[in-house]
N, C-alpha and C positions, 0 to 999 in steps of 0.2 A: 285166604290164610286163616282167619277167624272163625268162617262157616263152620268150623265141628264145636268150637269154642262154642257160639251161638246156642247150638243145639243142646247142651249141657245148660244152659241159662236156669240158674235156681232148684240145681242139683248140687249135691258135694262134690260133685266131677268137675265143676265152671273153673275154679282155678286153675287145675288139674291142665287142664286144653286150654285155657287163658294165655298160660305161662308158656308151656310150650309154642303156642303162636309166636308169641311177644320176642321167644330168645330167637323166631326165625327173621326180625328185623335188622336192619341192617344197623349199624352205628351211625350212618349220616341220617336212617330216618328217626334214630332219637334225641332228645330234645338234654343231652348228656351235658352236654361241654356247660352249661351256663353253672352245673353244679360245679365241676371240678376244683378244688381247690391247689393244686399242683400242679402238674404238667398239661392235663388236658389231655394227655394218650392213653386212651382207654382198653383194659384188656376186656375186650368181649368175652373171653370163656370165664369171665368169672363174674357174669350181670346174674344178679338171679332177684327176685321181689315177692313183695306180701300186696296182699290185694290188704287195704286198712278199712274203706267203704266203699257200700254199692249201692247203684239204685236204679232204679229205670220205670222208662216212661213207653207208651207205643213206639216210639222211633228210636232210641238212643241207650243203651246203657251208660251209666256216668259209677267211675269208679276213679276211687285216689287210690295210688299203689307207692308205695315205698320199693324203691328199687336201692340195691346195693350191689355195687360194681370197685371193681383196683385200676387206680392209676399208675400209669407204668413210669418210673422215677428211674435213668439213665443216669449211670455213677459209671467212676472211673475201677478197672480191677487191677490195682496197682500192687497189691498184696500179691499179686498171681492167682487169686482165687474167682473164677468168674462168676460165683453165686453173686459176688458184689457188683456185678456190673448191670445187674437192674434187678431192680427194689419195687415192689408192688406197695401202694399206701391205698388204705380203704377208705371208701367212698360211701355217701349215700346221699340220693335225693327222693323230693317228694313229686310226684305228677298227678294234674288231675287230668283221668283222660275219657275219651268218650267213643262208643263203640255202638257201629249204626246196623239197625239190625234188621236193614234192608239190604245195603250193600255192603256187610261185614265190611266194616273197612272202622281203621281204629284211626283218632284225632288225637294230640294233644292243647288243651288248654294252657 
């Protein structure tokens, strides 16, 4: 999932393919819930993140990334309006993660 990601390493392209990996994961394999400050139901179409640093060694890139993601906030639509009946509240956490550049395969710390 990462190998094209990899291949861009210390071009302008790396986040580019970074990002697009990262939104192919799944929601149980990111490390989300411990930020959420509301409900904990997270809408996936709306994760998106900034790489903040980077760095790397022979084996591993180490990057902290800011991700920003809506938690999905279930209301009642009593008015008869059902835009009210769930409410997106913005989210954001920090992750340092690490990304092995043997076996593309991405870690969280």
């Amino acid at each position: 999932m990462f190998d094209q990601a990899l291949e861009y390493w210390g071009s302008d392209s790396f986040p580019h393919y970074f990002k697009r990996a990262f939104n192919e994961l799944s929601l149980a394999e990111l490390p989300l819930l411990a930020c959420c400050q509301h409900s904990g139901v997270i809408d996936k179409e709306t994760i998106s993140l900034s790489i903040l640093t980077s760095s790397a060694d022979e084996q591993t890139i180490h990057l902290k990334i800011g991700v920003f993601f809506c938690e999905i906030l279930s209301g009642c639509a009593c008015s008869d309006d059902p835009s009210q009946a769930m409410i997106l509240e913005n989210s954001y956490c920090e992750l340092s993660v690490k990304l092995d550049r043997n076996k593309a395969e991405l870690s969280f710390d």
